[in-house]
Each structure stands twice: as structure tokens, then as C-alpha cells.
C-alpha positions as CSV (number, residue, x, y, z in Angstrom):
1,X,0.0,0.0,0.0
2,X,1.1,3.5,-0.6
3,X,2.0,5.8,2.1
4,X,-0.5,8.2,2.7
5,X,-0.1,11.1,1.2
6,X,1.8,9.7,-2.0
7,X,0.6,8.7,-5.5
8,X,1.0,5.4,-6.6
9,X,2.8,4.4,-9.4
10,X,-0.3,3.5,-11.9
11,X,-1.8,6.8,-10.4
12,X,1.1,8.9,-11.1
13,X,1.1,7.4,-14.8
14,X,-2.1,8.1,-15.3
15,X,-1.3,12.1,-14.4
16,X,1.2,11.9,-16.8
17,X,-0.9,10.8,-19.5
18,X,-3.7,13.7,-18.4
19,X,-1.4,16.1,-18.4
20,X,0.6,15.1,-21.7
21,X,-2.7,15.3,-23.2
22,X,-3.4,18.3,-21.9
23,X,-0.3,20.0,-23.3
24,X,-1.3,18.5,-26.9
25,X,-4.1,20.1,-26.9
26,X,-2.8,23.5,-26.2
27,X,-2.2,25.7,-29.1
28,X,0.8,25.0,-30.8
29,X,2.3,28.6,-30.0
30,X,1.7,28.0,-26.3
31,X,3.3,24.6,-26.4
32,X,6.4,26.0,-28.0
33,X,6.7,29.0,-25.1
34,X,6.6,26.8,-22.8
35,X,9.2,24.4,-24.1
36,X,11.3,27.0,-25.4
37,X,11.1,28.5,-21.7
38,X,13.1,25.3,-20.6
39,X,15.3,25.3,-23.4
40,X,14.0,23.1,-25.3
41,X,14.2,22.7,-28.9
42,X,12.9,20.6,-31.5
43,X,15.2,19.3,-34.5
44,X,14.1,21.6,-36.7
45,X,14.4,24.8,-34.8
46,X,17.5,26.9,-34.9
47,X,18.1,26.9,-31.4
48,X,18.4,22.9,-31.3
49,X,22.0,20.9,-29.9
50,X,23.1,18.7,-32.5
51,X,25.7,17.2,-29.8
52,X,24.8,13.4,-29.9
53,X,22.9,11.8,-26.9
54,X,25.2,10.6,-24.3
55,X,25.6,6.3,-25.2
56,X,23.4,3.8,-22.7
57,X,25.3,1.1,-21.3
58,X,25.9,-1.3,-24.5
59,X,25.1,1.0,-27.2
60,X,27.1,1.1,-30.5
61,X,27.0,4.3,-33.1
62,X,27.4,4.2,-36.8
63,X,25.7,5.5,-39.8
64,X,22.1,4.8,-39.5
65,X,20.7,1.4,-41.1
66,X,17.9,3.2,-43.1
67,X,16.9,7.0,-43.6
68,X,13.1,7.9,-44.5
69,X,13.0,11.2,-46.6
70,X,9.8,11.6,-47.3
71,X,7.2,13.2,-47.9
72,X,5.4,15.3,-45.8
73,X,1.7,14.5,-44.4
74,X,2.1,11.4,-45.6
75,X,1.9,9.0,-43.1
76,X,5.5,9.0,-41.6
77,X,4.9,8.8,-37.8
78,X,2.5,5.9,-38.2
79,X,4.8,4.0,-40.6
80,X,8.0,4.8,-38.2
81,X,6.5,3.9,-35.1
82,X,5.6,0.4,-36.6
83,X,9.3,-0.2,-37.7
84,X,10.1,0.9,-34.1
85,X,7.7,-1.4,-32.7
86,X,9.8,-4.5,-34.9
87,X,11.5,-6.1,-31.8
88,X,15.1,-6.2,-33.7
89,X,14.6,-2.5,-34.3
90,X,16.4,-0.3,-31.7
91,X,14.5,3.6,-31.3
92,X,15.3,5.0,-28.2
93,X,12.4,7.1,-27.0
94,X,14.0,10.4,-25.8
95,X,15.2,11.1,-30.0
96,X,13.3,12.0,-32.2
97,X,12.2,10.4,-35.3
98,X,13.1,13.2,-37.6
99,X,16.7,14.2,-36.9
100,X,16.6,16.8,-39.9
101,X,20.9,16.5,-39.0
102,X,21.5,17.9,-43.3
103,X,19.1,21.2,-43.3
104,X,21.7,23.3,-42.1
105,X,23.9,22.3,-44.3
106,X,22.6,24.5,-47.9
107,X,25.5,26.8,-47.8
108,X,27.5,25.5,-45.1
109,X,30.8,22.9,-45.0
110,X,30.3,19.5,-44.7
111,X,33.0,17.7,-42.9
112,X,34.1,14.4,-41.4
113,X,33.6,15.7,-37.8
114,X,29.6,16.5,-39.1
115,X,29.8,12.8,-40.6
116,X,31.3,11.5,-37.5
117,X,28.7,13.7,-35.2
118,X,25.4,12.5,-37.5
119,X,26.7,8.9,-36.7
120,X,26.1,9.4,-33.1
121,X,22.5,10.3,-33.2
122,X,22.0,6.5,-34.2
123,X,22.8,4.9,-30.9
124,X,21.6,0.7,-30.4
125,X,22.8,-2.4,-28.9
126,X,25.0,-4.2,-30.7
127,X,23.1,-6.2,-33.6
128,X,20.0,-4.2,-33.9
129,X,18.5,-1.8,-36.5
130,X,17.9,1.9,-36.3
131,X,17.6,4.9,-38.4
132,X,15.3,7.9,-38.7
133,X,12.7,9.7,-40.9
134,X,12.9,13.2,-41.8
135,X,10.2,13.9,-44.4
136,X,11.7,17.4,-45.6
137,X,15.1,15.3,-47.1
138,X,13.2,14.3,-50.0
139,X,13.0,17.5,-51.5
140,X,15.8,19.8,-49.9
141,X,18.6,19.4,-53.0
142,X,21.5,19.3,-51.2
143,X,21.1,16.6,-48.8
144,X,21.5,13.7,-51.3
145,X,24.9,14.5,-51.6
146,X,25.6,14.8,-48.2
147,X,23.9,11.4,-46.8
148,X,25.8,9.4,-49.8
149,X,28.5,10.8,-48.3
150,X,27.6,10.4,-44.7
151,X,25.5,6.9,-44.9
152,X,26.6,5.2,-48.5
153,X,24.8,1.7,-47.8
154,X,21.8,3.2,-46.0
155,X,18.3,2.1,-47.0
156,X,15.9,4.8,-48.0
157,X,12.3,4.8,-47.5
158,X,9.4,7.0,-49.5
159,X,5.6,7.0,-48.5
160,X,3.9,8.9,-51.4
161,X,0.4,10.4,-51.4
162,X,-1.8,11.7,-53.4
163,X,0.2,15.1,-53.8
164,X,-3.1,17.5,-54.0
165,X,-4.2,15.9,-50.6
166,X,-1.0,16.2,-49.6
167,X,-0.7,19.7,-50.1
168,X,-4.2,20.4,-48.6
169,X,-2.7,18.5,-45.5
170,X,0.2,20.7,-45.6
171,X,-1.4,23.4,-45.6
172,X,-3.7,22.5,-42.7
173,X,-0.5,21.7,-40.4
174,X,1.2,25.2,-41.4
175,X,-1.5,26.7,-40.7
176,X,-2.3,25.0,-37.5
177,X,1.6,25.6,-36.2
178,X,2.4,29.2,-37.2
179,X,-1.1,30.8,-37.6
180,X,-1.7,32.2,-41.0
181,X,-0.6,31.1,-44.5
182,X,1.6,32.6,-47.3
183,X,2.6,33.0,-50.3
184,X,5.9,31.1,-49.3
185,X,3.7,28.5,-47.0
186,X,1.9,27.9,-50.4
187,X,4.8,28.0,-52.7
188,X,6.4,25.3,-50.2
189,X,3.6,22.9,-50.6
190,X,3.2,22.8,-54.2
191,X,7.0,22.5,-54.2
192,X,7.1,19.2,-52.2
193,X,4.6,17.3,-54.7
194,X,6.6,16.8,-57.5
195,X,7.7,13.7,-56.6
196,X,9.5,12.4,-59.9
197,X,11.3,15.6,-59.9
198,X,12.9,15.1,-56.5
199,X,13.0,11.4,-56.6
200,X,15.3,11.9,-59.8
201,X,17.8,13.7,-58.0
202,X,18.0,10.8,-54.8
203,X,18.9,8.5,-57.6
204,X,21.8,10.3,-59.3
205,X,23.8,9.1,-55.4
206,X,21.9,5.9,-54.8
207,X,21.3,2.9,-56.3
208,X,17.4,2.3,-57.2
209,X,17.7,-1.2,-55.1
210,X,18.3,1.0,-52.4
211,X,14.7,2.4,-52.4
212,X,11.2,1.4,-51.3
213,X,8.5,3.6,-52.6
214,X,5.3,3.0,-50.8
215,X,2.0,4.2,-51.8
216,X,0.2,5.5,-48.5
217,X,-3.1,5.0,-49.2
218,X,-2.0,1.4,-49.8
219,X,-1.0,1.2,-46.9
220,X,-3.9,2.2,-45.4
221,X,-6.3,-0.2,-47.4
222,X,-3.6,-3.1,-46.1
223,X,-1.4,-2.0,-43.8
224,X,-0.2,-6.1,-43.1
225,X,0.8,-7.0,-46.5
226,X,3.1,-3.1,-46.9
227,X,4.7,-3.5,-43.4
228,X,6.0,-7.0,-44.9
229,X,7.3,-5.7,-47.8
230,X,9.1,-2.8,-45.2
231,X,10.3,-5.2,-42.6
232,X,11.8,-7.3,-45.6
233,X,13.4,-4.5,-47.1
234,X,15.0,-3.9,-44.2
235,X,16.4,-7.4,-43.7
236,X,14.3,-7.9,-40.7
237,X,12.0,-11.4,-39.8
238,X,8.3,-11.4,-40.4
239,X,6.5,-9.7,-37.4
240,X,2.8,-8.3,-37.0
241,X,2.8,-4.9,-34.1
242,X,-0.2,-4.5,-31.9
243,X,-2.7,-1.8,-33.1
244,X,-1.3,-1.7,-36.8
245,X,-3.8,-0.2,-38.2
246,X,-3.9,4.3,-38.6
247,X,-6.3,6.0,-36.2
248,X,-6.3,8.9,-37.8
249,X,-7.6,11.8,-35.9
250,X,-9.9,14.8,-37.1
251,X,-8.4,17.9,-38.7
252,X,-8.8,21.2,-36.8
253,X,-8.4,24.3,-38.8
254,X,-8.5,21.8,-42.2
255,X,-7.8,24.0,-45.7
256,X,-10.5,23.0,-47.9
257,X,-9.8,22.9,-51.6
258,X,-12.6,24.1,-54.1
259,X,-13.0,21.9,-57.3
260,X,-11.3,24.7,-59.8
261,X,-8.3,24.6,-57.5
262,X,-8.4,21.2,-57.1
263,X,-8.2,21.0,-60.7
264,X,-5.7,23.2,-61.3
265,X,-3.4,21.6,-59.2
266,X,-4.0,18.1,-60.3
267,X,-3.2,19.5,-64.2
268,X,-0.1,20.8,-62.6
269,X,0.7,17.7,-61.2
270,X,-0.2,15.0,-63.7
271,X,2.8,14.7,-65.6
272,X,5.0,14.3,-63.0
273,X,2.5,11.5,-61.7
274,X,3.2,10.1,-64.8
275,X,6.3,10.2,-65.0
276,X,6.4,8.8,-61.3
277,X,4.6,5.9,-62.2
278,X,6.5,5.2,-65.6
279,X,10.1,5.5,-64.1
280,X,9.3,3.8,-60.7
281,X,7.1,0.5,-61.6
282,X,8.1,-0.8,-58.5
283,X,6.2,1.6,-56.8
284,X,3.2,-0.2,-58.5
285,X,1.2,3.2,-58.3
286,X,-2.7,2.5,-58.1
287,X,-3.8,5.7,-59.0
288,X,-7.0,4.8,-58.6
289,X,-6.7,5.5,-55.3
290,X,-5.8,9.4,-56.0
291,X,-8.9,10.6,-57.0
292,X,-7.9,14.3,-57.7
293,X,-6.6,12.2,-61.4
294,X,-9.2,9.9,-62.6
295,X,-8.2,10.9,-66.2
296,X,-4.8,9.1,-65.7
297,X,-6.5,5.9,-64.6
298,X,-7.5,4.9,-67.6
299,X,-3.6,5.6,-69.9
């Protein structure tokens, strides 16, 4: 029995879950102040310590055993946290899945201390797996370069969605996060659903047997049969997580799309879906399941 006064230990984990959802739901401004206030910073801030975690007892470092670059709104957490959950996969819970180590790096030099000092943000036991997802890699030009250079044999993964409900997601979370969108919040979106485009540039430093493209509304329809082909990619034995399939939430502050955007955006799009779906048949692109281009269905 617990001495009175004190909180037991299921009691005090279930504060901790209150009150972590209680800090969710505060606006995203509010939840940065108050992070920010105890100096802490997320990857992709400024402000953030690229000094590699201190090692657990029994951890190894080394260039990451596969890198996810993309894309954004496209189902990354969910698909990370199921590798994570693989029980030869090593993720430690206090990093986070997107390291985005390369963003700094557009017009800065690239050494092998920065190679050396992205190798420690992959710390596991000897014999495990690890890696990361960053979904801004796939289209920042630079970094292709630099993570040849950094992690030559690492496996890359690429969820793909249907890039006009991407960008409307995108959208959605910029807007959500910072408040008001722009002409360079827009610009951004559009930019990150040309798919081919940035794909094309990837490939120019890695070998195409060095890719899994994944379709995410195929791996919403059959989330099972994708995470095989994932877990087999990555060398690792045939295993089924609890709670597999996406719970996905509803969108507050959603950007809605009227039909003569949606239009214009999909003619914008379409021949670099095309393209996508000639140069990568591996990909097996049902693009019957992105509605916004019924008119390619059918070539």
C-alpha cells in the first residue's frame, strides 16, 4: 500500500498521460513558449543541440541502417513507429524520429567531424537496427549528396500520397503551427509534390535497389501486407505490431480545396505522376486510389 499522502505508481502514470494530453491540446504557440522556456528545442528549430545523446550502457553508433526522406503529411509517424515497434529495431524514446541533422547544411561545409557527429545520433545495442525519418530530405537538393557521403549503404524509404491531398494536409498543419498562411507557406507545398522531380535527384547518389517507394493510401487499405514488404526491405523477420492499423484523428483548422483549384493543381501535377509511375514501376502506383486524377486511370 502506498504511504498516505503519496501517489501510486499507476496513479502517477495516469497524471502523466492527463497532463501530456493536456499540453497537446494547447495551441501550438503555447506549447512551444513553454518548451522553449526550458530550453528546449525541436530538430528543426535553430536553437536545437546537434551534440549526440550521451551512449546507454551497451550501445554502439554508426551511420544509420535506413533514412526515410519523405514526404510530408504522408503518413511518416505511423509508418516509423511500426518499424520501431519490430523487436530487432532499436529507437530510443528520448530522440526524435526526424533528426533533420542535413538542413543546415545548404551553404554551409560538410566535414568528417559533421559525418562523424550525424553517426552518433544512431545509438543501439550491438546487432539491432535503427535509423530515422525526416520527411523534408526528399526535396531539400542538397542533402542527397551529403547522406551518400555520410551513410553510403543506408536504406531509404518514400511513403507517397496523393500530392493535392497532400498539399491540402500541408497546408492545414502550417496553418495550425504558425497561424496564417503565405505565399511562401503555399509555394512550399506545391513545391514538395513533385515527386519524380525530387526522386530523380536521390537516384543520381543511390542505387534504385536501395529504395522502397510506398503508396500510402495502400498502406492504409492493407497496412499487413506493406509493413512485410518494409520489414523485408529492411532485412528484418516477419513480425505483426499490436494496433497496426492508422487511427487517424480529425483535422482542426483543415484548408479545404474548391474543385477549380483542385483541378488546377492536379493539371499541374499530372505529368510528373506520370512520370512517377513510368520510371518507378516498383512503386506499383494505383492511382486509382488518388482521386484528384481519374483521367490518368484509364492511360
Amino acid at each position: 500500500m502506498a504511504p498516505a499522502g503519496s501517489t501510486s505508481g499507476p496513479a502517477r502514470q495516469s497524471l502523466r498521460t492527463v497532463s501530456l494530453r493536456v499540453f497537446a491540446a494547447l495551441p501550438a504557440s503555447t506549447r512551444r513558449r513553454f518548451l522553449h522556456a526550458r530550453g528546449r528545442y525541436a530538430p528543426w528549430e535553430e536553437e536545437f543541440d546537434f551534440t549526440p545523446p550521451v551512449l546507454h550502457e551497451g550501445e554502439v553508433t554508426g551511420p544509420p541502417d535506413f533514412v526515410g526522406i519523405g514526404a510530408q503529411k504522408a503518413g511518416t509517424t505511423w509508418w516509423y513507429d511500426l518499424i520501431a515497434a519490430h523487436p530487432q529495431v532499436a529507437c530510443r524514446p528520448d530522440i526524435h524520429k526526424e533528426r533533420h541533422f542535413f538542413d543546415r547544411f545548404a551553404t554551409s561545409p560538410f566535414g568528417p567531424a559533421d559525418r562523424s557527429r550525424y553517426h552518433g545520433w544512431f545509438p543501439r545495442p550491438s546487432g539491432f537496427v535503427t535509423g530515422e525519418w525526416t520527411p523534408d530530405y526528399v526535396h531539400l537538393p542538397w542533402v542527397p549528396a551529403l547522406l551518400a557521403e555520410a551513410a553510403p549503404q543506408t536504406r531509404l524509404l518514400v511513403l507517397l500520397r496523393d500530392p493535392v491531398e497532400r498539399l491540402r494536409s500541408g497546408l492545414s498543419h502550417h496553418r495550425r503551427h504558425e497561424g496564417r498562411l503565405d505565399a511562401h507557406a503555399c509555394a512550399d507545398a506545391v513545391a514538395r509534390g513533385f515527386y519524380e522531380q525530387a526522386l530523380a535527384r536521390w537516384m543520381a547518389y543511390f542505387p534504385s535497389e536501395q529504395f522502397l517507394l510506398l503508396q500510402y493510401e495502400r498502406c492504409l487499405a492493407d497496412p499487413v501486407g506493406q509493413l512485410a514488404r518494409t520489414y523485408d526491405f529492411l532485412g528484418l523477420a516477419p513480425f505483426v505490431p499490436d494496433g497496426i492499423e492508422r487511427r487517424v484523428s480529425s483535422t482542426r483548422n483543415s484548408v479545404d480545396l474548391d474543385p477549380d483549384t483542385r483541378r488546377r493543381l492536379a493539371d499541374l501535377y499530372a505529368p510528373d505522376v506520370v512520370a512517377l509511375a513510368t520510371h518507378h514501376p516498383d512503386l506499383e502506383l494505383d492511382l486509382g486510389r488518388w482521386p484528384n486524377f481519374p483521367s490518368l486511370v484509364t492511360r
